[in-house]
PLY file of the C-alpha trace (Angstrom):
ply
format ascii 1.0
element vertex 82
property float x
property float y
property float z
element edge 81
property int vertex1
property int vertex2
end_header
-56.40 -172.74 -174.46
-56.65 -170.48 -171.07
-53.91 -167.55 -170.77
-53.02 -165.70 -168.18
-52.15 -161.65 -168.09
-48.66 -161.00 -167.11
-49.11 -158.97 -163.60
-49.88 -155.85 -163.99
-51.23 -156.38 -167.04
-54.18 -153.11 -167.50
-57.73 -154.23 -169.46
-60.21 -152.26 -170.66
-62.71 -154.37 -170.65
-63.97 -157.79 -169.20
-66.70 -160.07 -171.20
-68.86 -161.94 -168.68
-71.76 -164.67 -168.81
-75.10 -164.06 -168.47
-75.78 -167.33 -168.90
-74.27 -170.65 -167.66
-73.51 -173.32 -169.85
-70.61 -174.98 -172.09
-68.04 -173.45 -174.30
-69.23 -174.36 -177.47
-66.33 -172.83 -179.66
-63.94 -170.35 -179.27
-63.91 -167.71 -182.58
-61.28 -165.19 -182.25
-57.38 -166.15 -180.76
-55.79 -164.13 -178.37
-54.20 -161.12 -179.44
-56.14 -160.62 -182.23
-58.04 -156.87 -183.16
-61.99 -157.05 -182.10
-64.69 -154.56 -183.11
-67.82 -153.85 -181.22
-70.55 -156.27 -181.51
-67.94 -159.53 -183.13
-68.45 -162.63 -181.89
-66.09 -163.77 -179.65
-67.07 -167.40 -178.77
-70.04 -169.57 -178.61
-71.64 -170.76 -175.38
-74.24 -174.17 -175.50
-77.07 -173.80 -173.21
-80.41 -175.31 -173.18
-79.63 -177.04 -175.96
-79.40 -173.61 -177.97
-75.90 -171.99 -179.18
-75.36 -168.41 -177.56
-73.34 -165.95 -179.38
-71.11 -164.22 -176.71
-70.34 -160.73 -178.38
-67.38 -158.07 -177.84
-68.63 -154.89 -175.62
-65.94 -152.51 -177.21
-62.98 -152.28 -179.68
-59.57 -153.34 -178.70
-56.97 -156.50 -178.43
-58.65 -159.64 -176.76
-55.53 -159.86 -174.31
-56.90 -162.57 -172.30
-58.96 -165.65 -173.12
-59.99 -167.46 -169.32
-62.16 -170.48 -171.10
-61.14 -173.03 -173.73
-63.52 -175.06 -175.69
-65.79 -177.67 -173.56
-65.21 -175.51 -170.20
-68.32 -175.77 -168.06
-69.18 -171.91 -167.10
-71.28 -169.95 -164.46
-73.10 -167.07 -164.48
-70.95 -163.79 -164.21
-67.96 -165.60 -164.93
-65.19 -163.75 -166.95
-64.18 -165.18 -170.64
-62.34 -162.89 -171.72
-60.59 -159.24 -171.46
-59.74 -156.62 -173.79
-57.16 -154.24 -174.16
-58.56 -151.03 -175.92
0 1
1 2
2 3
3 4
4 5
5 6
6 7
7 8
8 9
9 10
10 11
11 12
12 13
13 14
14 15
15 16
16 17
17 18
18 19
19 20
20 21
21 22
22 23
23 24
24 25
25 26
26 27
27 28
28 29
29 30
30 31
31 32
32 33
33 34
34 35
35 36
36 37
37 38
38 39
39 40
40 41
41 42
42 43
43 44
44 45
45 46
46 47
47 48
48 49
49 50
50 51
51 52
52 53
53 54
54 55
55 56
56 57
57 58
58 59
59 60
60 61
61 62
62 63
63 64
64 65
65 66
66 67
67 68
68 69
69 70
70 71
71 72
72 73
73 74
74 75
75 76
76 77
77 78
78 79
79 80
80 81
């Protein structure tokens, strides 16, 4: 499920793709604590699963993909409130 930041809504931080592919699976819900290095969500690609990791520590305020969404490269998934 895609959310949306009420305006003026400050993040920290912003989790992008390096690599385009499919949303595999989605691992941590919105508002939820994250810790450096925790897997956020899963990306398919090449036939491989890509783990798509947490930058910093924080809230994940935002999720922009759901499950199944086709992505592109530098695309956000996801922001964090730290």
């Amino acid at each position: 499920m895609q959310t949306v930041l009420p305006p003026g809504e400050i993040v920290s931080i912003e989790i992008k793709t390096e690599i385009a592919g499919v949303v595999f699976e989605i691992l941590v819900e919105q508002g939820a604590r994250v810790s450096a290095g925790e897997t956020i969500l899963v990306i398919e690609s090449m036939k491989m699963e890509i783990p798509v990791d947490s930058t910093g520590e924080g809230v994940l305020a935002e999720l922009c993909v759901s499950a199944g969404d086709v992505i592109a490269v530098g695309q956000v998934l996801a922001r964090i409130k730290e």
